[in-house]
N, C-alpha and C positions, 0 to 999 in steps of 0.2 A: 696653104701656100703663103710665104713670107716674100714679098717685096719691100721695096724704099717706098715714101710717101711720095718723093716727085714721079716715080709709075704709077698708083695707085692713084694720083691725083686726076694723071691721063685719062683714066676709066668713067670719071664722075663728069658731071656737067655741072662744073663749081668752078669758081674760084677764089682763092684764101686770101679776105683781106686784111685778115689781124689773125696771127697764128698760135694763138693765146694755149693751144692744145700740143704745143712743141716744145721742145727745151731750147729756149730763148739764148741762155749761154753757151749753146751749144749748135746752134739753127743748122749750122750746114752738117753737119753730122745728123741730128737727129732728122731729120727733112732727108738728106740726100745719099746716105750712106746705111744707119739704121734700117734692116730688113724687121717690119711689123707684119702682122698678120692685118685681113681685111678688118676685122672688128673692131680691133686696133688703132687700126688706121681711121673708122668711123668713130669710135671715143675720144680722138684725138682732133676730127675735124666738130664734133657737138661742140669740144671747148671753143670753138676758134668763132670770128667771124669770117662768114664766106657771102660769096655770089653765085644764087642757081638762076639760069636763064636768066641777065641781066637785073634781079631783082636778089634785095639782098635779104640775106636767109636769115633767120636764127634759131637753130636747133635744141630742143633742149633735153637732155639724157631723158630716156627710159620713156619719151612722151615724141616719138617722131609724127608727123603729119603722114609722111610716108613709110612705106616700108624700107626696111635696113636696105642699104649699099649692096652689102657682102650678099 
C-alpha cells in the first residue's frame, strides 16, 4: 500500500525533527504529495532525525533497536 509521508507519519509515535531522509528542494511534494510505500517511508525516516516518545531517536539503517514500522 502506497501513502504520503504526512499519513504514514500519523501511524508512528515520532516525530521528524530534521528531515535529512526527504527531498529538501522539494519538501512539500516529497513529504505531502509523494505516495511511498511503508519501507519507504521507514528508509526515509533512518535518514532523518526524529522524536519517539519524547526522547530523541537515532536510527541507523539495517541495525533498528526495534523491529520495522511497516
Amino acid at each position: 500500500m502506497k501513502k504520503v509521508s504526512s499519513e504514514w507519519i500519523k501511524e508512528k509515535n515520532c516525530e521528524i525533527l530534521d528531515p535529512d531522509g526527504w527531498d529538501r528542494r522539494n519538501y512539500d511534494y516529497s513529504f505531502n504529495k509523494e505516495k511511498i510505500t511503508c519501507e519507504e517511508f521507514e528508509r526515509r525516516l533512518v535518514l532523518s532525525t526524529i522524536q519517539c516518545d519524547g526522547e530523541l531517536c537515532v536510527l541507523k539503517r539495517g541495525n533498528y533497536e526495534k523491529e520495522s514500522y511497516c
